[in-house]
Every structure is written in C-alpha cells, then in structure tokens.
C-alpha positions in Angstrom: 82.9 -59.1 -94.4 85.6 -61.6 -94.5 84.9 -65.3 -94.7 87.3 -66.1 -91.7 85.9 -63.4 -89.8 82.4 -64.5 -90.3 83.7 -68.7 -89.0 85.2 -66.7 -86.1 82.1 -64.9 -85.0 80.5 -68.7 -85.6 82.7 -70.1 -83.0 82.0 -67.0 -80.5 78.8 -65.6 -81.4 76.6 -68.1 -79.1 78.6 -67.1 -75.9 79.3 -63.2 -76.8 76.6 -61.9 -78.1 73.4 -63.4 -76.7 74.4 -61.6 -73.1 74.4 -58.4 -74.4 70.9 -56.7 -73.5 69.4 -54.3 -76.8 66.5 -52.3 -77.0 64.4 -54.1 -79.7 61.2 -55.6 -81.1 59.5 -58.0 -78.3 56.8 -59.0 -80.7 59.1 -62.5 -81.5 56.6 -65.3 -81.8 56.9 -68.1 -79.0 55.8 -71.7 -79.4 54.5 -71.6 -76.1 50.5 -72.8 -76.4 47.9 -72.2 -74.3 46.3 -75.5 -74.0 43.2 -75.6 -71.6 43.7 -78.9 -71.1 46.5 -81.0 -69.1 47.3 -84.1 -68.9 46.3 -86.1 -65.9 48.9 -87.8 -64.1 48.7 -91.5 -65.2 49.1 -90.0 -68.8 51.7 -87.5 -68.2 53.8 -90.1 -66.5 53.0 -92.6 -69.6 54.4 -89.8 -72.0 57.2 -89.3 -69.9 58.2 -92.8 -70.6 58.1 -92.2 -73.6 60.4 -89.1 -74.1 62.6 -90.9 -72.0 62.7 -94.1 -74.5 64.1 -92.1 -77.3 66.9 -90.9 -75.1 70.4 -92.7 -76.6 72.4 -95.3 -74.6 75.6 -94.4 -76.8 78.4 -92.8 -74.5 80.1 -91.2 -77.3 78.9 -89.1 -80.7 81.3 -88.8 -83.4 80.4 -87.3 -86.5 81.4 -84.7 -89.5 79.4 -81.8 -89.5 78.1 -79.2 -92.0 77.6 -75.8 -89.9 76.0 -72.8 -91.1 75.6 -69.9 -89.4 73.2 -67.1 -90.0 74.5 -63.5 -88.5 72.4 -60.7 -89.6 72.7 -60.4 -93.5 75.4 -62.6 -93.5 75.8 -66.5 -94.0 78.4 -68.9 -94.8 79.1 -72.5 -94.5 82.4 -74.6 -93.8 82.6 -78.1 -92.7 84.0 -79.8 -89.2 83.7 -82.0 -86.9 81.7 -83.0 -83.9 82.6 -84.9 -80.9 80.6 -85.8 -77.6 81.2 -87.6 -74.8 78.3 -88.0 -72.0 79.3 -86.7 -68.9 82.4 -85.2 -70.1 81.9 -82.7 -72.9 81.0 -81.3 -76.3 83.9 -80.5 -78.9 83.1 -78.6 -82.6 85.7 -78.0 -84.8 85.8 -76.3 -88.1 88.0 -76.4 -90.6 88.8 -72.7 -92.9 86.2 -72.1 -95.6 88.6 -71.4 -98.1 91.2 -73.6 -98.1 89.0 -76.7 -96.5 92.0 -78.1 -94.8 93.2 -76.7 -91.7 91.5 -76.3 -88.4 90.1 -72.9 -88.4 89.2 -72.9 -84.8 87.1 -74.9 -82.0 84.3 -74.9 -79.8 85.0 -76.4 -76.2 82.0 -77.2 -73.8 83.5 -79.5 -70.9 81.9 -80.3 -67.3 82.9 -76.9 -65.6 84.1 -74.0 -68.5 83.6 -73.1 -72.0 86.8 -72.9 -74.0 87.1 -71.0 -77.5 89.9 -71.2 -79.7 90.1 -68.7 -82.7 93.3 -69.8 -84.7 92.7 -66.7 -87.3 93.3 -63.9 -84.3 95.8 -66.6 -81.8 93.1 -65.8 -79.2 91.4 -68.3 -76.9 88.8 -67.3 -74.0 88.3 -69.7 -70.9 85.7 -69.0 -68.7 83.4 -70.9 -66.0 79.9 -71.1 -67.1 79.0 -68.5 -64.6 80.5 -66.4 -66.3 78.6 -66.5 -69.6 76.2 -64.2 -69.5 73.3 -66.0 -71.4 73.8 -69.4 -70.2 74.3 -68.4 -66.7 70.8 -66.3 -67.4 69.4 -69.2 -68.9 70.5 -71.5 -65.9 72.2 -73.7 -68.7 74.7 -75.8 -67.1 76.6 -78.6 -68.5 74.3 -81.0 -67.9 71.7 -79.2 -69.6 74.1 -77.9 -72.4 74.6 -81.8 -73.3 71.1 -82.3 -73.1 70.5 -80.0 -75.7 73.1 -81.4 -78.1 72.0 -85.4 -77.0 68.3 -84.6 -78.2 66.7 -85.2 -74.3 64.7 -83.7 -71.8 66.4 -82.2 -69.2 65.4 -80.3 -65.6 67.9 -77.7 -64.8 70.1 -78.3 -61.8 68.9 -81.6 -61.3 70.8 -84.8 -63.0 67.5 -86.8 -63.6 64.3 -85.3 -64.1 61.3 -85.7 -62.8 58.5 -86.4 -64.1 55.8 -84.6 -61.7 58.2 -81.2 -62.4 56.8 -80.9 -65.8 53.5 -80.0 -67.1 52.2 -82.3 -70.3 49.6 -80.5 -72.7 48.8 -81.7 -75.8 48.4 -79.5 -78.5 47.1 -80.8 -82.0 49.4 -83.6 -83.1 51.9 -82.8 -80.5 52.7 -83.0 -77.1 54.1 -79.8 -74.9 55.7 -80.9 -72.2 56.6 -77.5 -70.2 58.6 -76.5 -66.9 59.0 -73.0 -65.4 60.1 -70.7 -62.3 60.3 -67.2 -61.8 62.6 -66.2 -64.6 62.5 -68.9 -66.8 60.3 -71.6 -68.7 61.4 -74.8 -71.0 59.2 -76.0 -73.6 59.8 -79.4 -75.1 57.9 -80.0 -78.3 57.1 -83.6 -78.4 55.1 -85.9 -80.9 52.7 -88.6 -80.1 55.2 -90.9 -79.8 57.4 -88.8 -77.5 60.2 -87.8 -79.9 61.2 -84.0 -79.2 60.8 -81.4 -82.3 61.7 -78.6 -80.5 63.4 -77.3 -77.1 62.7 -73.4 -76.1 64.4 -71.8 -73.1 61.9 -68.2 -72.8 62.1 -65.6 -70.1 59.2 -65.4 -68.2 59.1 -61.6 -68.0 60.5 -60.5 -70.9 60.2 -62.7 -74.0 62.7 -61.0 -75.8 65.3 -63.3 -74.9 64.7 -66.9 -76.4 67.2 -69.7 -77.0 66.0 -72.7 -79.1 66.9 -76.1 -80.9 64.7 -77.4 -83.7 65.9 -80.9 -84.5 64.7 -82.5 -87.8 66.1 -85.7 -90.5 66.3 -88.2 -87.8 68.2 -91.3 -88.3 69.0 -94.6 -86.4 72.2 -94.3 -84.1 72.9 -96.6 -81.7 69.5 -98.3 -81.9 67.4 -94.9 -81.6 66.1 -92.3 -83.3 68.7 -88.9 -83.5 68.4 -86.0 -85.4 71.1 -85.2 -87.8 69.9 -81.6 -88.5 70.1 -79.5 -85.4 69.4 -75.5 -85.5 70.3 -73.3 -82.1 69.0 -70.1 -82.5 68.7 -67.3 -80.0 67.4 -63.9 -80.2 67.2 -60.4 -77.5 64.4 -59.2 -79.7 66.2 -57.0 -82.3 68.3 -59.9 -84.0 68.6 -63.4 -84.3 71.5 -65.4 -84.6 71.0 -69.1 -86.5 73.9 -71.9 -86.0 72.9 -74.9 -88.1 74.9 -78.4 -87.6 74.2 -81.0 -90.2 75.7 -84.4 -88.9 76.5 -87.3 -91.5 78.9 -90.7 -90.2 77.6 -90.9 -87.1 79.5 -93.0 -84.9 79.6 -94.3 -81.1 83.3 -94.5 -81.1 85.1 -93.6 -77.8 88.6 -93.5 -79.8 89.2 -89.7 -79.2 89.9 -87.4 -76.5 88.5 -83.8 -75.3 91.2 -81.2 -76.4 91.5 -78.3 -73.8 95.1 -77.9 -74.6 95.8 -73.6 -75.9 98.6 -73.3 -78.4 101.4 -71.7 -76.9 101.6 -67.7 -78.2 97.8 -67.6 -77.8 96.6 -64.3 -75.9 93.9 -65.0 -73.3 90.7 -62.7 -74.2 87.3 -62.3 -72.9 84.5 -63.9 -74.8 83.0 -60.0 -75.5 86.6 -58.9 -76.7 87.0 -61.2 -78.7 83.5 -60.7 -80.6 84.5 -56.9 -80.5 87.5 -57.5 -82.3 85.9 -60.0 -84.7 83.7 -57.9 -85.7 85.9 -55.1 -87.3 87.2 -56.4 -90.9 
C-alpha cells in the first residue's frame, strides 16, 4: 500500500473505522479485574486525591511528535506536531513520510466537531461529535477526549468528577479505579501513588468494542509527571487499530492558535468516504 495512503488512513482511521460493527473474535482480553475487595470510603477518597494531584496546571501542550500507526499488516511512521489547549482543543499534524517537509494532513478535535484535513486527496470531513459513530457510542465528548490526551481521570458528561461515582479496587501493585452504566464501563489503571497507566472504555454487553490509552516514559512538565509515550488503540473484535504518539520538547507555550480554517478547492466528505476512498491504492 502506498506510504501517503497509509498517513491518510492515520489521520481518519480513529473516527472511520472503529463505528463500523464486524462479526469477529470477542475473546479480546480486558484489564478489567475482579477484585473482591473495595476500598472503603476514607481510602478511596484519599486515592482520589491522589489521581487528582498528578493532573497538570499547564493550559497549553506544545510538542513534536513521533506517530506510528499500526493498521492490520501494515505500519509506518512520519513525524508532526502536537498542540493542546485546555478547554479549547486538540491539534496533530503530520508532515509526508517521504519528503519530511510538508504538512501531509491534520487532526482537528475542538470543543463541539472533529475536523480532518487530508492534503493528499484535497478532502476535509467536519462533523459534530454526535455524529462519530464510536465516540458518540463511547459517550466521548470533548471534555473526555482531552482528558484522554491530558493524562486525567474524567466522568463522562460531567466537567468535574466525583469521587463517590467511582469504585477504587486495588489489584496487586495497582489501583483500579472503575465507573460504569448500562452500556459502558471506564477503567483507570492507577499505581500506588495515583499516577494512571492505563485508561479502558469497554462495552458492558459486548466486549468486543474496546478503546484504550496505555501511557508510559513519563517526564516532568510543568512541575508534574506526563507521559511522553501515549498508545490509543481500539478494537470491534476482529482487528485492532494502534496509533502511537511519542512526544519530545514539551512546552507550555500558549504562542499558537487552533487552525479550523479548510483550504479553498477542498471537497467536503464524510469521515466513512473518505476511509473508503483511502483505502483503494
């Protein structure tokens, strides 16, 4: 398969594929454990805290970024930036593989739609997050999106969470610290000390469908502890898709701001289209 067309799928292949429902092995392992023990209240509250501590004060994340992305039997690497701004969004960019210059294309989360800009094909989808299937599945709004790319615990659909939502089990070294409803249950993978490991979104029916962050090679920034190395990955049971972002220069620099802007000549596709199309070579 083409290089470009592999970074394409890269940009679109978190919001295109994942809502597409396959038939497949639902034998996927979870990280979920079956502790018989919880928590009582004074320590889950104290452990709380402590989560809580490791969250970063830093308004904005600015930082070059080394993303691989794992498709099936293909993998390929190119370099890019990262850009985050609390409350306002998440922008990645990625520069072509080959030529290690030029903007290949972007990846636009703000507070109310998901932008995607694929220079290659001069095709942009723009869609509310309601209208990704996954995310909208996974009751991922923004505020929970960031969360995920800030390292921090989040409660969806609320703005702060609260502490008696969550259920705190520990399990050998580590601490699970675990929220569900009727379609849905978060895991947060804590250590003694409260720092996260792991985040897992799992449907509570059918366990196929898992979305997940490892985070790993923490570093100071800002005063606190970040992870550098941060893997989504999601799988519907028959395949899993691995996007990797390696951070180095990590800087709180507000000097920037969110691009939403579409090059003019750019055709307005659906997210699904647009991974059809990518797909042919």
């Amino acid at each position: 398969m083409n290089k470009k067309i592999i970074i394409a799928i890269m940009l679109v292949a978190l919001l295109s594929s994942c809502g597409k429902h396959r038939k497949g092995d639902s034998s996927q392992p979870s990280s979920h454990a079956d502790s018989s023990y919880v928590m009582d209240e004074k320590a889950s509250s104290e452990h709380f805290d402590k989560v809580q501590a490791y969250a970063t004060t830093a308004d904005n994340l600015v930082a070059k970024v080394r993303a691989t992305i794992t498709l099936g039997d293909d993998k390929l690497s190119t370099n890019g930036t990262i850009k985050m701004r609390k409350g306002k969004g998440i922008q990645i960019s990625l520069v072509d593989p080959v030529l290690g210059i030029l903007e290949f294309g972007k990846l636009v989360f703000t507070e109310s739609e998901v932008i995607v800009i694929v220079r290659v094909k001069k095709q942009y989808g723009r869609v509310p997050y309601s209208q990704v299937s996954f995310l909208h599945r996974a009751n991922i709004t923004f505020n929970s999106l960031q969360a995920l790319f800030w390292h921090e615990l989040f409660q969806p659909g609320v703005a702060m969470p609260d502490p008696k939502a969550f259920v705190f089990a520990p399990d050998k070294d580590n601490v699970n610290v675990m929220l569900a409803d009727d379609m849905l249950s978060y895991l947060f993978i804590t250590d003694a000390s409260g720092l996260i490991t792991k985040t897992e979104i799992t449907g509570t029916q059918d366990k196929r469908y898992r979305l997940w962050f490892d985070y790993a090679d923490f570093s100071d920034f800002s005063r606190k502890r970040f992870p550098k190395d941060m893997r989504l990955s999601f799988t519907d049971g028959s395949r899993t898709t691995s996007i990797r972002l390696e951070l180095n220069s990590l800087k709180n620099n507000p000097d920037w701001e969110l691009s939403t802007t579409i090059p003019d000549g750019y055709e307005k596709i659906d997210f699904e289209k647009i991974f059809n199309n990518l797909m042919m070579k």
